[in-house]
Structures are given as structure tokens and as C-alpha cells.
LOZAVEX-643867 format. One record per residue (C-alpha): residue number from 1; x, y, z; residue in three letters. Coordinates in Angstrom, 2 decimals. Each point is the difference from the previous one (the first is absolute). Layout:
// LOZAVEX-643867
n:NUM X:X Y:Y Z:Z res:Ala
...
// end
This chain:
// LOZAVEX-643867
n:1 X:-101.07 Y:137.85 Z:214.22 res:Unk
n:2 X:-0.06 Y:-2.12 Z:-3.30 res:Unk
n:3 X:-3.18 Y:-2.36 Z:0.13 res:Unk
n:4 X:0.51 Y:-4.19 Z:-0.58 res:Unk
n:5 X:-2.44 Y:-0.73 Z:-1.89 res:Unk
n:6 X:-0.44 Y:-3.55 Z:1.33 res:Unk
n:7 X:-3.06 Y:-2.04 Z:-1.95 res:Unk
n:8 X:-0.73 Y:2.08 Z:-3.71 res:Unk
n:9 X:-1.45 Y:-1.36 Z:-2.87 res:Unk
n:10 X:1.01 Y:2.64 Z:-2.15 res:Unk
n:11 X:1.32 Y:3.77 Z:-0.77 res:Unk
n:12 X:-0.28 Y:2.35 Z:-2.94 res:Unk
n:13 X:-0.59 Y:-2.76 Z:-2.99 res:Unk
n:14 X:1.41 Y:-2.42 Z:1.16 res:Unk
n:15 X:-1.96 Y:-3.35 Z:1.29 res:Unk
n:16 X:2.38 Y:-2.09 Z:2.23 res:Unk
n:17 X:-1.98 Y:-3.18 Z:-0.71 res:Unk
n:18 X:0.91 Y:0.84 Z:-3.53 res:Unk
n:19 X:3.59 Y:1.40 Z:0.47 res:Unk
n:20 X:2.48 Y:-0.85 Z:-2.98 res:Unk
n:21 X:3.79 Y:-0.25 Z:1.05 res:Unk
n:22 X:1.08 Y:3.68 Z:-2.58 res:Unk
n:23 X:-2.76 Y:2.04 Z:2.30 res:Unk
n:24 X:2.12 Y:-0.78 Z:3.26 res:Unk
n:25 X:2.15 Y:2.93 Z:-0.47 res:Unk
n:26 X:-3.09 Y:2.48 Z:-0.69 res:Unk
n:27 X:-1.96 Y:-1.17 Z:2.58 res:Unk
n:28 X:3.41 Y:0.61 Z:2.51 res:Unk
n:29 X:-0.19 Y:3.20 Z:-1.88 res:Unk
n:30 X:-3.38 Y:1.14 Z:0.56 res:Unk
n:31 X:0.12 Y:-1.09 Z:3.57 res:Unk
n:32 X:3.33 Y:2.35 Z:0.56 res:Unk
n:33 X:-1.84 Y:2.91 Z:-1.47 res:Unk
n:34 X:-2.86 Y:-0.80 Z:2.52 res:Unk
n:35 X:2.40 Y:-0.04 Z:3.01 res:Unk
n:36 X:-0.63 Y:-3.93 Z:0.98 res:Unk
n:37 X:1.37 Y:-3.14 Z:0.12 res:Unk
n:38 X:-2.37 Y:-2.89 Z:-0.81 res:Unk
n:39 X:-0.93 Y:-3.20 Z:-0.11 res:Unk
n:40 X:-1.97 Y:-1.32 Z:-2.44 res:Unk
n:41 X:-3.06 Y:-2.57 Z:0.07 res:Unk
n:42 X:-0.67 Y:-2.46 Z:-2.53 res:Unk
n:43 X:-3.40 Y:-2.19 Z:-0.63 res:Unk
n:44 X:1.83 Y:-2.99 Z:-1.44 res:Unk
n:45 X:-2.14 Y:-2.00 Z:-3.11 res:Unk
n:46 X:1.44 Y:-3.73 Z:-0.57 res:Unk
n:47 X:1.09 Y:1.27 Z:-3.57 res:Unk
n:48 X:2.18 Y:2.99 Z:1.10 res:Unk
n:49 X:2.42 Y:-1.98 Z:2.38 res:Unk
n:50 X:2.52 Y:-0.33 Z:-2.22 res:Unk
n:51 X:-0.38 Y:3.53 Z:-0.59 res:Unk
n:52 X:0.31 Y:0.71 Z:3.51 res:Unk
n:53 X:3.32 Y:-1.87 Z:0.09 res:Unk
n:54 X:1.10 Y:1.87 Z:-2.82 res:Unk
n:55 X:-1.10 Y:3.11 Z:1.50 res:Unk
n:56 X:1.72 Y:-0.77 Z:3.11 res:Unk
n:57 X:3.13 Y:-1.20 Z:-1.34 res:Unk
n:58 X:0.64 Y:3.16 Z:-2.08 res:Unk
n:59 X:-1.12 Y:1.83 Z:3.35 res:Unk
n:60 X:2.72 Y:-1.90 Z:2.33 res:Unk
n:61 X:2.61 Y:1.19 Z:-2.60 res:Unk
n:62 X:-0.89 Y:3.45 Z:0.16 res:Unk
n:63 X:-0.31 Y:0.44 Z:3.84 res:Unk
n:64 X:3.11 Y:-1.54 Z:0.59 res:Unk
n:65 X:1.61 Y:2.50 Z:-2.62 res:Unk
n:66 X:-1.31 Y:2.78 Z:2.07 res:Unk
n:67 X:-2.80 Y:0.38 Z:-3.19 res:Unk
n:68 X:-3.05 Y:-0.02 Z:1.87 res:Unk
n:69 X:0.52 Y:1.75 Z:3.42 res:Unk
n:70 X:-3.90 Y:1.30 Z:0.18 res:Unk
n:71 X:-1.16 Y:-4.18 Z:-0.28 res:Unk
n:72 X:0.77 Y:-1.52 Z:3.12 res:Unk
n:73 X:-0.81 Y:-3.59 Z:-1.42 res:Unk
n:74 X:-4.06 Y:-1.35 Z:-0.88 res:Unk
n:75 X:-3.08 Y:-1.95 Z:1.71 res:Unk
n:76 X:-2.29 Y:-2.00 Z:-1.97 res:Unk
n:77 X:-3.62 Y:-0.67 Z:1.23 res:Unk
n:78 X:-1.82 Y:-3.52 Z:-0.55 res:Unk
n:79 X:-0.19 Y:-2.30 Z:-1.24 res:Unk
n:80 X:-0.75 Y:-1.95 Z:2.84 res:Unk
n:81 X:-2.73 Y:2.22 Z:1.43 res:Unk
n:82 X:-3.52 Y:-0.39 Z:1.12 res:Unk
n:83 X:-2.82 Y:0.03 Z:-2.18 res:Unk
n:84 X:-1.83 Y:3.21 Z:0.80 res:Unk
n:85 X:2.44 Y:2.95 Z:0.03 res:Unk
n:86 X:-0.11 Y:2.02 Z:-3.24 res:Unk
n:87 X:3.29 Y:-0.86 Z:-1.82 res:Unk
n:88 X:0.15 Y:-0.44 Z:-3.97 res:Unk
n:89 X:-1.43 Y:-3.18 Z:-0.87 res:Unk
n:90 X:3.31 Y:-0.89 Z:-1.28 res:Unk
n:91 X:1.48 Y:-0.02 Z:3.02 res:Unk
n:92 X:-1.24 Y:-2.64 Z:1.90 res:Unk
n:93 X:1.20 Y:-3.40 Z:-1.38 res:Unk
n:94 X:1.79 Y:-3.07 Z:1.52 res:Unk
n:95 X:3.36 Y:-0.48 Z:-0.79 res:Unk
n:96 X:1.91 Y:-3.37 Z:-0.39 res:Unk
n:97 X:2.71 Y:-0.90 Z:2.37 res:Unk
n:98 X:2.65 Y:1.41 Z:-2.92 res:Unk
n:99 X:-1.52 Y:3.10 Z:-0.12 res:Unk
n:100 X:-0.21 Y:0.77 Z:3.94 res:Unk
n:101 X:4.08 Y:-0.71 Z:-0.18 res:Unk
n:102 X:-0.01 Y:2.27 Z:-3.20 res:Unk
n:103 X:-1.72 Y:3.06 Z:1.88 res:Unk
n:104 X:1.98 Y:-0.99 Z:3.47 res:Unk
n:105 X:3.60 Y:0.61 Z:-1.91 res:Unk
n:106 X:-1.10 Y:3.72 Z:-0.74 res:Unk
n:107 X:0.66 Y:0.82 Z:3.66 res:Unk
n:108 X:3.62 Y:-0.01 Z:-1.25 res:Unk
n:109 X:-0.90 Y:2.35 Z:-2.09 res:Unk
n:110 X:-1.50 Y:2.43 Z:1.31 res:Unk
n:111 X:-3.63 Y:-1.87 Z:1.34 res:Unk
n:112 X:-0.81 Y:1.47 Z:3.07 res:Unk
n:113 X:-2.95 Y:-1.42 Z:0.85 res:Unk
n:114 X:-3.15 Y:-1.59 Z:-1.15 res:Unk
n:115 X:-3.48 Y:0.13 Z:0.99 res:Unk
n:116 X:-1.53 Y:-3.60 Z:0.68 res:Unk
n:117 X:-3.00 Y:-0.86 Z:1.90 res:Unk
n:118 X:0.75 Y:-1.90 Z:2.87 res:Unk
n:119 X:-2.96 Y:-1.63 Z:0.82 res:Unk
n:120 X:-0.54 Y:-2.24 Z:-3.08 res:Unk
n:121 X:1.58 Y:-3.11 Z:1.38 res:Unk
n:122 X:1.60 Y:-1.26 Z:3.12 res:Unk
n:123 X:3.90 Y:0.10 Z:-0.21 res:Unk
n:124 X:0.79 Y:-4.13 Z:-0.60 res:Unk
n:125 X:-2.35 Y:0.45 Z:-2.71 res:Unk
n:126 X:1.99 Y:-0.49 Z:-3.77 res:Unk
n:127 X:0.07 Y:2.53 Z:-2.54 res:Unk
n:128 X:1.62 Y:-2.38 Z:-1.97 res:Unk
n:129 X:1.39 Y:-3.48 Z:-0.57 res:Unk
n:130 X:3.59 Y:0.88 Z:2.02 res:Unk
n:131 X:-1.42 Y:3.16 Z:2.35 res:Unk
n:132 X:-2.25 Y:0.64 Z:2.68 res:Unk
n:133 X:-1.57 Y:3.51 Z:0.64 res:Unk
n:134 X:2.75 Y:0.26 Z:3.29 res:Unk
n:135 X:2.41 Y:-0.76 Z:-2.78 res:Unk
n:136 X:-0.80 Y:2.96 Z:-2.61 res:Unk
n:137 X:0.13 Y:2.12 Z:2.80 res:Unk
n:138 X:3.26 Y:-1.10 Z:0.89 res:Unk
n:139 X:0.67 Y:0.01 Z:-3.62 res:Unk
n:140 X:-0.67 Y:3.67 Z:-0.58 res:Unk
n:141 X:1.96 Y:0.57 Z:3.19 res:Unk
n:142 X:3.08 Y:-1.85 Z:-0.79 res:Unk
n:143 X:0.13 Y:2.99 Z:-3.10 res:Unk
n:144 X:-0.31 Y:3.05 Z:2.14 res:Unk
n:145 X:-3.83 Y:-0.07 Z:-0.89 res:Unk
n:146 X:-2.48 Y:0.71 Z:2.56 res:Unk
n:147 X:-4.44 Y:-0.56 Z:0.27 res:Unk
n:148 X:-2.05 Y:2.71 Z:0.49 res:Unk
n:149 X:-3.39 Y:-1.57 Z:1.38 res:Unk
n:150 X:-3.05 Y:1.46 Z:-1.80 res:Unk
n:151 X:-2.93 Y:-1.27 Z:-1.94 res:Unk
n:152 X:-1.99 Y:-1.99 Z:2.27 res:Unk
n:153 X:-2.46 Y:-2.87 Z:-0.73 res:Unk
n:154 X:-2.74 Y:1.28 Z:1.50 res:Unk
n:155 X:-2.44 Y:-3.13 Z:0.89 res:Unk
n:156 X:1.72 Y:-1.28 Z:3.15 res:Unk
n:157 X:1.29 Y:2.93 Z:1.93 res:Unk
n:158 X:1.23 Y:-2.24 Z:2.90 res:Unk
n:159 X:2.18 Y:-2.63 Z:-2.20 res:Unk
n:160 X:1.62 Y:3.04 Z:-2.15 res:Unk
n:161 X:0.47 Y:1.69 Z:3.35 res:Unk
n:162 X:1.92 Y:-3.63 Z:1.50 res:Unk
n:163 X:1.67 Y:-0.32 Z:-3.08 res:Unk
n:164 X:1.26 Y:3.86 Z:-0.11 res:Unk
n:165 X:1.38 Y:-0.66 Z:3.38 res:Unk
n:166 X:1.67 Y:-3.06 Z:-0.99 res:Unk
n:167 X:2.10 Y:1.41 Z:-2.96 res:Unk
n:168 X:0.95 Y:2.71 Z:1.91 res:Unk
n:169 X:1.10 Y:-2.17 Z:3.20 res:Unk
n:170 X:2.22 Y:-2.18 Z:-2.81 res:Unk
n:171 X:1.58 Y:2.50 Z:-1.09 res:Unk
n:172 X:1.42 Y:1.53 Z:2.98 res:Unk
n:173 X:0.83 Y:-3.52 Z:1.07 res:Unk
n:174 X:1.86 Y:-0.57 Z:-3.34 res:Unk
n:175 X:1.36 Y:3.24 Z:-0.14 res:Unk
n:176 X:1.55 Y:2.54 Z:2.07 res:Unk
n:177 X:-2.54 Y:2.21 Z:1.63 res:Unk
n:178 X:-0.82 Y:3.33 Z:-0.93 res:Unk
n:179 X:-2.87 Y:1.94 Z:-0.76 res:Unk
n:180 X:1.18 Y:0.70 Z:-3.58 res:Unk
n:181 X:-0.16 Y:-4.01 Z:-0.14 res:Unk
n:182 X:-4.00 Y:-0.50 Z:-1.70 res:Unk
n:183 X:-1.72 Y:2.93 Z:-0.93 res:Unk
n:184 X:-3.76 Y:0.74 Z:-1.59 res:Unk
n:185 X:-1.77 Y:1.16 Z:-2.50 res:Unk
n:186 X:-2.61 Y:2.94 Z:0.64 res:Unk
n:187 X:-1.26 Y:-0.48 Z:3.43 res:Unk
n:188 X:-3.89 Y:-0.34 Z:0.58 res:Unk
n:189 X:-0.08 Y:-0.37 Z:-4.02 res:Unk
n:190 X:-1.48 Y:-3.52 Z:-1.59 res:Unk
n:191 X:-0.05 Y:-1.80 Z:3.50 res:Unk
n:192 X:-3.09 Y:-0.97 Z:1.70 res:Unk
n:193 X:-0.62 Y:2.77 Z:2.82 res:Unk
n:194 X:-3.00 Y:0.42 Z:2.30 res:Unk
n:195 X:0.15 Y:3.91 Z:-0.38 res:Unk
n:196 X:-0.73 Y:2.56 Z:-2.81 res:Unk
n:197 X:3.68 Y:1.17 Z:-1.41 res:Unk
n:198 X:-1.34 Y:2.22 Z:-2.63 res:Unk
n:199 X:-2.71 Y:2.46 Z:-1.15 res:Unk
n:200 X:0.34 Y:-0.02 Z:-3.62 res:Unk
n:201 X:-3.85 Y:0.68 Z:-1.40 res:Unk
n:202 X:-2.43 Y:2.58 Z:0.61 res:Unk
n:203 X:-2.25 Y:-2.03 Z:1.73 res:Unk
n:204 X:3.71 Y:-1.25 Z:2.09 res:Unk
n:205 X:0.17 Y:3.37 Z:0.70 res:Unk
n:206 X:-3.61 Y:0.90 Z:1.47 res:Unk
n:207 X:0.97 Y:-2.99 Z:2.10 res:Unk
n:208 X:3.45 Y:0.74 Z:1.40 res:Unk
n:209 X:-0.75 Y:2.38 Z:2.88 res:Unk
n:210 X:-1.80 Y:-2.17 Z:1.83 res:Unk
n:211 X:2.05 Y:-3.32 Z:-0.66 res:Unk
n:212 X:3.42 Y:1.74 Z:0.46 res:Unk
n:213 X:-1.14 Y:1.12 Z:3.19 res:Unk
n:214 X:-1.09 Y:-3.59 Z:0.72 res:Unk
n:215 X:3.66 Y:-1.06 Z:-0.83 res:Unk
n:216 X:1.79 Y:2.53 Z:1.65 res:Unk
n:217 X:-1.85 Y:-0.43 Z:3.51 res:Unk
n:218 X:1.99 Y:-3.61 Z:0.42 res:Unk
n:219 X:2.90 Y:0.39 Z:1.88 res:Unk
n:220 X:2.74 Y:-2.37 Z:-1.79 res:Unk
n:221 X:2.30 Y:0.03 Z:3.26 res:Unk
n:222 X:-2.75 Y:-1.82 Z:2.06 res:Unk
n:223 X:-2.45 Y:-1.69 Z:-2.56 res:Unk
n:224 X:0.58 Y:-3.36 Z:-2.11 res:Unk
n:225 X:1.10 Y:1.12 Z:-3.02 res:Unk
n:226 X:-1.42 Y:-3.33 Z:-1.58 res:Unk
n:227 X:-2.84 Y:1.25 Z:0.68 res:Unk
n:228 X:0.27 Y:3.46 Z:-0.84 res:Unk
n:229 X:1.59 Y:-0.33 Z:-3.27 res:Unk
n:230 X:0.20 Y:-3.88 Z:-0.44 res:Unk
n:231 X:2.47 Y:-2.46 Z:0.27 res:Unk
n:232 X:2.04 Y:0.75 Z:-3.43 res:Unk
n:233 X:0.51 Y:3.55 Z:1.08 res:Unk
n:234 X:0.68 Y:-0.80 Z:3.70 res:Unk
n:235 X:2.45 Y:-1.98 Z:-0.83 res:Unk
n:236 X:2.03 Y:2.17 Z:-2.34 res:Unk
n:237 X:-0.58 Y:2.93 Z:2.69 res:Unk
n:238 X:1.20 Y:-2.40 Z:2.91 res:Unk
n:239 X:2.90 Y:-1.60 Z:-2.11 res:Unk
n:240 X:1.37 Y:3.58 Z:-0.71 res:Unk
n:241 X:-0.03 Y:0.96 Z:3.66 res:Unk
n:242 X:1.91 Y:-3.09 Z:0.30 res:Unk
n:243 X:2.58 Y:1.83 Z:-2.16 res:Unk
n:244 X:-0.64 Y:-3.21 Z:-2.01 res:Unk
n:245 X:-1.61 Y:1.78 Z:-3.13 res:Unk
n:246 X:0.35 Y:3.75 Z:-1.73 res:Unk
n:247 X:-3.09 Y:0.62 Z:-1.44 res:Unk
n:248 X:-1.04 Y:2.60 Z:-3.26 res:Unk
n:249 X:-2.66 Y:2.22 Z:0.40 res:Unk
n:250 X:-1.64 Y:1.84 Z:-2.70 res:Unk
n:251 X:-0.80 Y:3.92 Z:0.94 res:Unk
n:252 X:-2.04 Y:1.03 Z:-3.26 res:Unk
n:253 X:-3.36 Y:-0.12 Z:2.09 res:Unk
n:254 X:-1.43 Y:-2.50 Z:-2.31 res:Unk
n:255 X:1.44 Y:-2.88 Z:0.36 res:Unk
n:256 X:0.02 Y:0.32 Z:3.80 res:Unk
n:257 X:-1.62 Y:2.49 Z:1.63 res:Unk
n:258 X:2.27 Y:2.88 Z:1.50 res:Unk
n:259 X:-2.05 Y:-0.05 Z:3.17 res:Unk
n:260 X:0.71 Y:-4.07 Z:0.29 res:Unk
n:261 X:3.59 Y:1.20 Z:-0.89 res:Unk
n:262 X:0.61 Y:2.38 Z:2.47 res:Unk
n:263 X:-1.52 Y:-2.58 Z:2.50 res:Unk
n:264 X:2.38 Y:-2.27 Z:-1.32 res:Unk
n:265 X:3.28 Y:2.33 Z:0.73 res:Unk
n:266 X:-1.01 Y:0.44 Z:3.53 res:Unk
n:267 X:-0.18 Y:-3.50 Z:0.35 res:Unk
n:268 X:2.86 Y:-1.28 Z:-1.63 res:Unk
n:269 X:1.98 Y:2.91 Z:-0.09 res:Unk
n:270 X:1.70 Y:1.43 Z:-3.28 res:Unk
n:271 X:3.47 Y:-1.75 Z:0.53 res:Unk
n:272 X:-1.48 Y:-2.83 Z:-0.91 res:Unk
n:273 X:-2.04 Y:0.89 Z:-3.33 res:Unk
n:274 X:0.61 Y:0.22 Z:-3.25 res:Unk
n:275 X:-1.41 Y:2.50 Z:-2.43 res:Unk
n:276 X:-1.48 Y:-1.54 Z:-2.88 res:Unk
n:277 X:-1.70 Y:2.21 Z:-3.04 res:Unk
n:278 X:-1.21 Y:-3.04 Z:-2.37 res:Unk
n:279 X:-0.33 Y:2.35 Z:-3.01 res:Unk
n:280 X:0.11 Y:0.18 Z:-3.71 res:Unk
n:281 X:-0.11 Y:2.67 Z:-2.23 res:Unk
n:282 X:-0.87 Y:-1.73 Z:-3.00 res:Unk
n:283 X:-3.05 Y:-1.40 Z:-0.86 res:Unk
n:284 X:1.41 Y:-3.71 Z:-0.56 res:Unk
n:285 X:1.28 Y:-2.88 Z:2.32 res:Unk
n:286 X:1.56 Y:-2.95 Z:-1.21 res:Unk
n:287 X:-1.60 Y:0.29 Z:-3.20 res:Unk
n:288 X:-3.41 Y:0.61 Z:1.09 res:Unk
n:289 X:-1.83 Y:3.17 Z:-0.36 res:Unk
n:290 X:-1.20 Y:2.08 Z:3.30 res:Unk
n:291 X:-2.53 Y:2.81 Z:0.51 res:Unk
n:292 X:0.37 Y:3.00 Z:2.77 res:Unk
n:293 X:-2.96 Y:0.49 Z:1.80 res:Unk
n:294 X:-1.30 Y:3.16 Z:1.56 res:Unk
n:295 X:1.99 Y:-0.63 Z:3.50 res:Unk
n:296 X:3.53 Y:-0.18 Z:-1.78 res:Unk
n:297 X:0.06 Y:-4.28 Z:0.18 res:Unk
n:298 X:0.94 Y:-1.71 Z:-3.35 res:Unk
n:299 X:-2.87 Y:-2.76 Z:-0.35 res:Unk
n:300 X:0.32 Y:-3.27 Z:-2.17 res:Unk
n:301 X:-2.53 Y:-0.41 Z:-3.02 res:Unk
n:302 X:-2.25 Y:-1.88 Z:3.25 res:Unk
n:303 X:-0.20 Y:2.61 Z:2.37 res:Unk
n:304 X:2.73 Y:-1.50 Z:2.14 res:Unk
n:305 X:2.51 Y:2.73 Z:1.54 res:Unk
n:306 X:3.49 Y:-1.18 Z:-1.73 res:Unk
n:307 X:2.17 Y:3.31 Z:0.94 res:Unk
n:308 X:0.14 Y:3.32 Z:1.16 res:Unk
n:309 X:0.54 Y:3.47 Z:-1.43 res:Unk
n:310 X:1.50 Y:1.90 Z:3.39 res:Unk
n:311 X:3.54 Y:0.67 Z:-0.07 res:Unk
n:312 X:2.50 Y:0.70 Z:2.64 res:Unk
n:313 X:-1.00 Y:3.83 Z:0.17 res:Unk
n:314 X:-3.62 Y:-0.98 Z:0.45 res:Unk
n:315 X:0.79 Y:-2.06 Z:2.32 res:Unk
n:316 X:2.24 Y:1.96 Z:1.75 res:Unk
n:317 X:-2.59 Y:2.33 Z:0.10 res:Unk
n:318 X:-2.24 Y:-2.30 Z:1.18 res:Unk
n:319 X:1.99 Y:-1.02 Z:2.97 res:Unk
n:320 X:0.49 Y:3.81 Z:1.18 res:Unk
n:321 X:-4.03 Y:0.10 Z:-0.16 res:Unk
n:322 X:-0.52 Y:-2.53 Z:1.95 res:Unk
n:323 X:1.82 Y:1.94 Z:2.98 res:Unk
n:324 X:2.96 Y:-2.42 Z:-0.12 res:Unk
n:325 X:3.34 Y:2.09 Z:-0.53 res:Unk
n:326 X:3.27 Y:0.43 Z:-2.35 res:Unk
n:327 X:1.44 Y:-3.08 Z:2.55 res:Unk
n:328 X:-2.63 Y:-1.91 Z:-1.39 res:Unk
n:329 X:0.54 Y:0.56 Z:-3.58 res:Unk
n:330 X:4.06 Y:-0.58 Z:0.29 res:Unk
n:331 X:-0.45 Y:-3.20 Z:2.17 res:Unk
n:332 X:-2.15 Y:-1.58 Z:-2.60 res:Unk
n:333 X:0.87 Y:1.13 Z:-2.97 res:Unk
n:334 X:3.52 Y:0.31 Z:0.35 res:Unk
n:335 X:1.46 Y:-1.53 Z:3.33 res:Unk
n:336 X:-1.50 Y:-3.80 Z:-0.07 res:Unk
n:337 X:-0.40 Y:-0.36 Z:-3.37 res:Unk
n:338 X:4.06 Y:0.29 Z:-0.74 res:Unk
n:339 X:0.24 Y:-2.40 Z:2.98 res:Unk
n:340 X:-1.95 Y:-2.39 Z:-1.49 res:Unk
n:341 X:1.67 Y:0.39 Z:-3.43 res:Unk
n:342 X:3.55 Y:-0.56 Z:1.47 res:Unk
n:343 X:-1.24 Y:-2.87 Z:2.37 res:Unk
n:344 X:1.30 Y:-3.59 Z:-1.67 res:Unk
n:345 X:-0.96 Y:-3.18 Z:2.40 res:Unk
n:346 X:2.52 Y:-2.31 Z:0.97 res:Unk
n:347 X:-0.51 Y:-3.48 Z:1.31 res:Unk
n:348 X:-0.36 Y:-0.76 Z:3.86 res:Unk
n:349 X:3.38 Y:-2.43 Z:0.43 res:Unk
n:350 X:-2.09 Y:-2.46 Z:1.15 res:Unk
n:351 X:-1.74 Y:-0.64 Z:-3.19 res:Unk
n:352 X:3.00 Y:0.72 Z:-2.53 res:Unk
n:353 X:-0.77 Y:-2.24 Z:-2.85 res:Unk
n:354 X:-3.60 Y:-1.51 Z:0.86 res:Unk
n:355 X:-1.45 Y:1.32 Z:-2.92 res:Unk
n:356 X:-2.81 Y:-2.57 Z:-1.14 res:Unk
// end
């Protein structure tokens, strides 16, 4: 098996939130010699979209010459994202209603989706003069573009969890239905829960015996999971199980822990997951500088977790610990994640042309 690499921020030198149009063909390169096929994840600052387009322009040409066959296209993250997760502080910004139409056009070349918090407005609200948010979503759409729901406010867990339902019941009214249709960012990950996710300090770590065993005694078949795990993560969970959502999950025992992960697998099962490693292996982000810390995270100047360290083989590795098999691994970091690459949406006949 050949990993998909689904949601990286970067490989060997090379930042993808940085990425300049000449190192597309080393970066197909290096992934070759590594045996994967990738797609890269961008932190987008308001100054580098025209390098973006530039970047994905050049990339389109490539890809269709046969150039690139280790890229499978790019996702950007932000900017319309919550205010707590730790992204570059370049990356969250509001864009006018010119450059939402800007970014949308890139799913023709090559855009595959883009991480947006859901929850920040309801859908008839505008995002500009000529668009509501049910609009931009169509917009992005309408280019073969899709959301990946992540970054959470975290202040009114019930309204982000209403408004999380809504833009996912839109789009499967707008759109024809699949579970490849709206997709998320890393599940459990800067979202208001009601549970522990992660043991990441030594003093986390005193503590996780006794509160992991705490989690794991709730039976998610026969217990509110809005109450469990709160309504944000309930929802995503339930939505999935729906076969209305694939989720990402991150398996480098930091971000989520492998225990919650495992618990997660059983639940959901691993044909519907998607493998996500969320590293970097250089110490820069969309031109801020990060520090690795003594678990393997890559930590803004603040202290805030902006990346991991873990790549597929750790988490690979990881996976196998856990007591979850080679099945496991292929399903999500091969099977769904190609899936979910080659998915494009296609409007429900019934709403052909009601773009707003």
C-alpha cells in the first residue's frame, strides 16, 4: 500500500503555506521517492492569494500534463475559522466578496477543499454586498470545491452545534448526496467538547488513568452523546453515521488521544475515517516561526499547538499499537481518503441554478 497523505502542512523543506510554483516538481519528487501521493495544506494570509492563484495555475498545467502525478490537487485552511484554534495569525482574516469568488475559482484548479468554520453565522447571513454564507458555499461548490468543518467558536456550543447541522442539511439538499459531500477538519480538535481528548503535560499525564477510564466507561451506543462529548462532537459523530459527513482523525496521540481514537473506530467504523497527520517538518508556517516541544507538537511563539511532527510511519505505528489492524491503516489512509479526493458534487436537479 502507498499512503494518501490527506491534510500536510509540509515535507522535507518545503512549507506548503509558503509553496512557490518552480518547487511543485520537487515536492512531486520527494513525495515519489517517499512512496506517497499527497495532498497538500495551506494556511492562507490575505497577502499570498494571488500567490496561491499563481501557484495553482502553474499547478493545473502541470497535472493535466501528467507533471505532477504524486499531487492529487490542494486544501487551504482559514480564513474563516474560529478564534481559538492555533493557526498562524496570518491566517485568519475576512475576505471581501471578490476575494471569496477569487479563492472559489481555484476548485477548477485543483482546490479540493477548504476548511471553514461553520458555526460563525447562520446561512442567509451576507459575506458580502451580492452573497450570503448559503451562497459561498454554493459558490465553492459550483467549482468542484468542497468545506471541511473545523475550527469551532467555542462560546455557544448549542448554536455552533444548530448551525453545523444546518450547513450540512443544505448541502445535501443542494447537492447530490454522498458522504464525500462536506467533510471536517480534525475531529474532537478546536471544538467545544465535554470530555478530555488529550494528555499532553506531565501533570495531563498523572491525570489520564483515572479520567480515561471515566471516558471509556460511557457506552456511546446507549448514552446521549451531547452529553457525553457535547453537542459539536455529537453532531459530527451522528452526521457521519448518517453517511452525511467523512470525518479526519488525527492518530499521532497528541492531538487526539489514541485511546479516544480507537474508541472512535469502533464507533464509527474505519470506512468512514480519514487519516489525517497535520505535520511539518520545518520549523516555519506561513511565515511565522514555530518551536517543537518535548512531545513532538510544533507550538506557536504563544504556546498554542499549530502542527504536528508524526508522520505516516508513526502513525501507522501508532494505529497497530493501539490493537487496531493493517485493515485499519489501508481503510484510512489509503481507501477513503482517494474516495474523497476523486469525489466532485454535483447539483440536486431540483436546485440547478439557485445559486444566491
Amino acid at each position: 500500500m502507498e499512503p494518501f497523505l490527506y491534510h500536510v502542512h509540509g515535507m522535507g523543506g518545503f512549507d506548503f503555506s509558503s509553496l512557490r510554483p518552480e518547487e511543485l516538481i520537487p515536492l512531486d519528487r520527494l513525495a515519489a521517492t517517499r512512496k506517497q501521493e499527497i495532498l497538500p495544506t495551506i494556511f492562507l494570509r490575505r497577502e499570498a492569494l494571488p500567490s496561491l492563484v499563481a501557484l495553482l495555475t502553474h499547478y493545473d498545467m502541470l497535472r493535466t500534463a501528467g507533471r505532477l502525478p504524486r499531487i492529487a490537487g490542494f486544501a487551504v485552511e482559514g480564513p474563516l475559522l474560529g478564534p481559538e484554534g492555533g493557526v498562524p495569525q496570518a491566517g485568519k482574516w475576512t475576505p471581501t466578496e471578490q476575494e471569496w469568488r477569487t479563492l472559489a475559482e481555484l476548485g477548477n484548479r485543483g482546490l479540493r477543499y477548504i476548511v471553514m468554520a461553520p458555526d460563525t453565522m447562520d446561512l442567509d447571513s451576507r459575506v458580502g454586498p451580492g452573497l450570503t454564507y448559503a451562497g459561498l458555499l454554493e459558490l465553492f461548490y459550483d467549482h468542484n470545491c468542497r468545506v471541511a468543518l473545523g475550527h469551532f467558536m467555542h462560546s455557544a456550543p448549542a448554536t455552533s452545534a444548530r448551525r453545523t447541522r444546518e450547513v450540512i442539511d443544505f448541502l445535501h439538499t443542494a447537492y447530490d448526496s454522498s458522504p464525500y459531500l462536506v467533510l471536517t477538519d480534525h475531529l474532537f480538535n478546536d471544538m467545544p467538547r465535554r470530555f478530555t481528548h488529550a494528555w499532553r503535560t506531565a501533570d495531563d499525564r498523572r491525570r489520564r488513568p483515572a479520567e480515561l477510564a471515566e471516558f471509556l466507561r460511557h457506552d456511546w451506543e446507549s448514552e446521549d452523546l451531547d452529553t457525553v462529548l457535547g453537542p459539536v462532537p455529537a453532531t459530527l459523530l451522528r452526521t457521519t453515521r448518517e453517511g452525511l459527513v467523512t470525518p479526519c482523525l488525527n492518530f499521532d496521540g497528541l492531538h487526539v488521544d489514541l485511546e479516544v481514537c480507537r474508541r472512535t473506530v469502533e464507533y464509527l467504523g474505519a470506512e468512514r475515517l480519514i487519516a489525517l497527520t497535520d505535520h511539518i517538518e520545518v520549523g516555519s508556517m506561513a511565515g511565522e516561526s514555530l518551536l517543537l516541544d518535548e512531545t513532538g507538537l510544533w507550538r506557536r511563539r504563544d504556546g498554542i499547538v499549530a502542527a504536528g511532527s508524526t508522520d505516516y510511519p508513526g502513525q501507522r505505528d501508532n494505529i497497530l499499537g493501539t490493537g487496531m489492524g493493517e485493515e485499519v491503516v489501508k481503510a484510512v489512509f489509503d481507501t477513503v481518503p482517494r474516495a474523497a479526493v476523486d469525489f466532485r458534487p454535483s447539483r440536486a436537479r431540483a436546485t440547478e441554478g439557485a445559486a444566491r
